[in-house]
C-alpha positions as a Markdown table, in Angstrom:
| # | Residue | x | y | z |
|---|---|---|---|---|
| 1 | Unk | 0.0 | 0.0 | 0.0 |
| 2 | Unk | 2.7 | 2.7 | 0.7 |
| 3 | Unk | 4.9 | 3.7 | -1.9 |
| 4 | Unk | 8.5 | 5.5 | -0.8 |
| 5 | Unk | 9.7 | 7.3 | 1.7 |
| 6 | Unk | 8.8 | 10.7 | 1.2 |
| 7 | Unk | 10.4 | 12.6 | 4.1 |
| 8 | Unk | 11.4 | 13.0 | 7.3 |
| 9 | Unk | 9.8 | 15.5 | 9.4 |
| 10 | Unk | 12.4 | 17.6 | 12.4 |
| 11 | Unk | 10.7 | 19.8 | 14.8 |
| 12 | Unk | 13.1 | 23.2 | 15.6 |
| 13 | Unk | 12.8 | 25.9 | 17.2 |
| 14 | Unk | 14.2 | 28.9 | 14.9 |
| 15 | Unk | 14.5 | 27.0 | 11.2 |
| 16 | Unk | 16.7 | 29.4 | 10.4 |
| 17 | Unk | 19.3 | 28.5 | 13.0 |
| 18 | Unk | 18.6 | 25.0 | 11.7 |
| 19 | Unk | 18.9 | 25.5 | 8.2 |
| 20 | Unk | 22.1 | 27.5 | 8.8 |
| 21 | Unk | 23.7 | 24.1 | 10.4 |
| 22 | Unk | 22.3 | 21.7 | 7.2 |
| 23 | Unk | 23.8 | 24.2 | 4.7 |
| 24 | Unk | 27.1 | 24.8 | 6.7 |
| 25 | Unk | 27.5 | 21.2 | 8.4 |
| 26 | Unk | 26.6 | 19.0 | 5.9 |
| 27 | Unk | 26.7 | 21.0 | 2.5 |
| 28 | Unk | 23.1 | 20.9 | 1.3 |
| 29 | Unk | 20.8 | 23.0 | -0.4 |
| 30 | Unk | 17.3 | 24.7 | 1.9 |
| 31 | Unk | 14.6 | 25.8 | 0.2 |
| 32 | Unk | 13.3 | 29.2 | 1.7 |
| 33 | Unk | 11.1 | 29.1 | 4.6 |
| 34 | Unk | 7.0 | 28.9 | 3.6 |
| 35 | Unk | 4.3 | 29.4 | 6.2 |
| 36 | Unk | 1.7 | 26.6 | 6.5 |
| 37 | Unk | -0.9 | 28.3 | 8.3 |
| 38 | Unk | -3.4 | 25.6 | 7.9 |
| 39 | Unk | -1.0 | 23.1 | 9.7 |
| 40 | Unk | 0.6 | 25.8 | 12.3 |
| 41 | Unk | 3.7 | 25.4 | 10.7 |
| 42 | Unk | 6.7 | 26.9 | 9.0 |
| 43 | Unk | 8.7 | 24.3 | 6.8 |
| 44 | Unk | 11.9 | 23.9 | 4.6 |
| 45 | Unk | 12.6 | 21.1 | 2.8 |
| 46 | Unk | 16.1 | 20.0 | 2.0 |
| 47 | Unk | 16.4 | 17.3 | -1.2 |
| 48 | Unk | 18.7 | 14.4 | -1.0 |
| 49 | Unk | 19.1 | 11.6 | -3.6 |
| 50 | Unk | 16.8 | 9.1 | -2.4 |
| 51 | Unk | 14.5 | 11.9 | -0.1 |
| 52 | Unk | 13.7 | 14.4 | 1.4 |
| 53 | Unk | 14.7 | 16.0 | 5.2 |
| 54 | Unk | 11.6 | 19.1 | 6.5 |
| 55 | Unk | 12.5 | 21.0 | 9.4 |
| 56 | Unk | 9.5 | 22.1 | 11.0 |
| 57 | Unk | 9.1 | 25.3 | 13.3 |
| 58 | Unk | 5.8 | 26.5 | 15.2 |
| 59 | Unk | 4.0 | 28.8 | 13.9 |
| 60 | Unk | 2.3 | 30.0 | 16.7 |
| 61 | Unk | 2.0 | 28.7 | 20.1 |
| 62 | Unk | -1.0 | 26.1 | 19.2 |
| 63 | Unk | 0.9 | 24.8 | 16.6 |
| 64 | Unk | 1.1 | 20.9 | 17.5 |
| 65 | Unk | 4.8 | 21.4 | 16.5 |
| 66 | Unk | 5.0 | 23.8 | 19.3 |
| 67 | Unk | 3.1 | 21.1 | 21.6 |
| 68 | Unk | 6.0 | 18.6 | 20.7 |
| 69 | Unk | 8.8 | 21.3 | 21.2 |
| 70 | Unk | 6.9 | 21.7 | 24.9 |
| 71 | Unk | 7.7 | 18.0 | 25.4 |
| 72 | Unk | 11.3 | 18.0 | 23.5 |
| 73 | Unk | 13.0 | 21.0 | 23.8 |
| 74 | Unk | 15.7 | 20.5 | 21.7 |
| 75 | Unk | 13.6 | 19.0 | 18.8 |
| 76 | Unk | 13.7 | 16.0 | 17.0 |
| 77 | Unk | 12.2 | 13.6 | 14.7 |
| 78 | Unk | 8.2 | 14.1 | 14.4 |
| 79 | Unk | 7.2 | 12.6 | 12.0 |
| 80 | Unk | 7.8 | 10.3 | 8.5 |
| 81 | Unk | 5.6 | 10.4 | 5.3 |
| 82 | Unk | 4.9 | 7.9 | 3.0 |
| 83 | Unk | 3.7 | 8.3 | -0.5 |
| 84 | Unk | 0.7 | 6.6 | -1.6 |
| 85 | Unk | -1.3 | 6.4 | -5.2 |
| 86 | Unk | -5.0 | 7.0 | -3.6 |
| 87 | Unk | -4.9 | 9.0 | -0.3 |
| 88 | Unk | -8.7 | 8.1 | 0.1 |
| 89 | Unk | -8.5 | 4.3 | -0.4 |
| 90 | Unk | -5.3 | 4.4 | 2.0 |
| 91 | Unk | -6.9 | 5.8 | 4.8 |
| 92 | Unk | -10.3 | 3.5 | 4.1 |
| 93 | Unk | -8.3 | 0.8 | 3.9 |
| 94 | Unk | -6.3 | 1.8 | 7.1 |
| 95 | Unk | -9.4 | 2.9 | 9.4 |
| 96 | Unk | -11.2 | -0.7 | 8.2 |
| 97 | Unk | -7.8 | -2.2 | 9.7 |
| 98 | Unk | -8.2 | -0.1 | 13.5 |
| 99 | Unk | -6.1 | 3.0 | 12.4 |
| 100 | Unk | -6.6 | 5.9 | 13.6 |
| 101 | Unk | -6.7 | 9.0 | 11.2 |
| 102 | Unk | -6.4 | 12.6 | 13.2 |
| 103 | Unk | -8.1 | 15.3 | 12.5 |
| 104 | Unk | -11.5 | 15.0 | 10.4 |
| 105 | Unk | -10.2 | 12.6 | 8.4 |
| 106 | Unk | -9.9 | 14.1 | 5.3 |
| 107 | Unk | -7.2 | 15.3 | 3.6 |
| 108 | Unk | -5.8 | 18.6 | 3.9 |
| 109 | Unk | -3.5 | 20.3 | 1.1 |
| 110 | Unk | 0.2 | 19.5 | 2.5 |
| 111 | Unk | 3.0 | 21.7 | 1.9 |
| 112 | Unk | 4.1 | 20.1 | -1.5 |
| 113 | Unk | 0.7 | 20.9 | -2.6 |
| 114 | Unk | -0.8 | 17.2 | -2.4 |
| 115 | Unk | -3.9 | 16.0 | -0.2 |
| 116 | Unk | -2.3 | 14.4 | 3.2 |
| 117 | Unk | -3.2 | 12.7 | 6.2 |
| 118 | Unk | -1.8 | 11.7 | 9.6 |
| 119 | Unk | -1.9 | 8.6 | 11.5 |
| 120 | Unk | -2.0 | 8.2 | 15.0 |
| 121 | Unk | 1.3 | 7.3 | 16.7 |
| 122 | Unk | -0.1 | 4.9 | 18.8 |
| 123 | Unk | -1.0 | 2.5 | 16.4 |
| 124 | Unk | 2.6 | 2.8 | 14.5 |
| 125 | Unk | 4.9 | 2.0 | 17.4 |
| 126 | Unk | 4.8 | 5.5 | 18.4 |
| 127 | Unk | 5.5 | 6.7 | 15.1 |
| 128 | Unk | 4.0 | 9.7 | 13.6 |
| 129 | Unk | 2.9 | 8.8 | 10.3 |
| 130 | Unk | 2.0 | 11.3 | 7.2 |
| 131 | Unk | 0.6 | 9.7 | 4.0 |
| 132 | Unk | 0.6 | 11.7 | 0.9 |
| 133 | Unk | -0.8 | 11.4 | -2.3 |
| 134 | Unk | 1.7 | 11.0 | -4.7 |
């Protein structure tokens, strides 16, 4: 059902700090910051060959990333998204199977412009999990 890995999802605090130590540390490229407001979030995306790395900084203090920052102050992984080819035969395939979708349910518009969806992390080892259409 799930195609490749998509990304991996950082929580930070200042993204520009954060994007400062990719580009210096380990020589990549960071797109410039964009401003999810739907999702409470401000991402980047940095490209490797086989994926994709997003840091994530609140935007706003009800942001969930600014939840998880409450809980890990120094950041960290929060989540990783899968690709799939039918976002809505995904998730009824997933909820028939005891997942839990967040939210609504539906899919919102994610920041590469495709629907997506989020899984509860208590059904995926404590995993975060984002599907996106692909």
């Amino acid at each position: 059902m799930i195609g490749r890995l998509n990304h991996v999802a950082i929580a930070v605090r200042d993204i520009a700090t954060a994007s400062e130590v990719y580009r210096k540390t380990l020589g990549v490229d960071v797109s410039p910051p964009e401003a999810l407001e739907e999702h409470g979030v401000t991402v980047v995306f940095i490209t490797l060959p086989n994926t994709k790395i997003e840091l994530l900084e609140p935007l706003g203090g009800e942001s969930p990333i600014a939840r998880f920052l409450e809980k890990n102050p120094d950041g960290g992984i929060h989540h990783i998204c899968y690709e799939v080819d039918d976002i809505a035969a995904s998730r009824d395939r997933l909820v028939n199977s005891g997942a839990r979708v967040l939210g609504s349910g539906e899919p919102k518009i994610g920041a590469h412009g495709k629907p997506v969806l989020f899984l509860h992390p208590k059904d995926f080892n404590g995993t975060l999990i984002e599907l996106e259409q692909a």
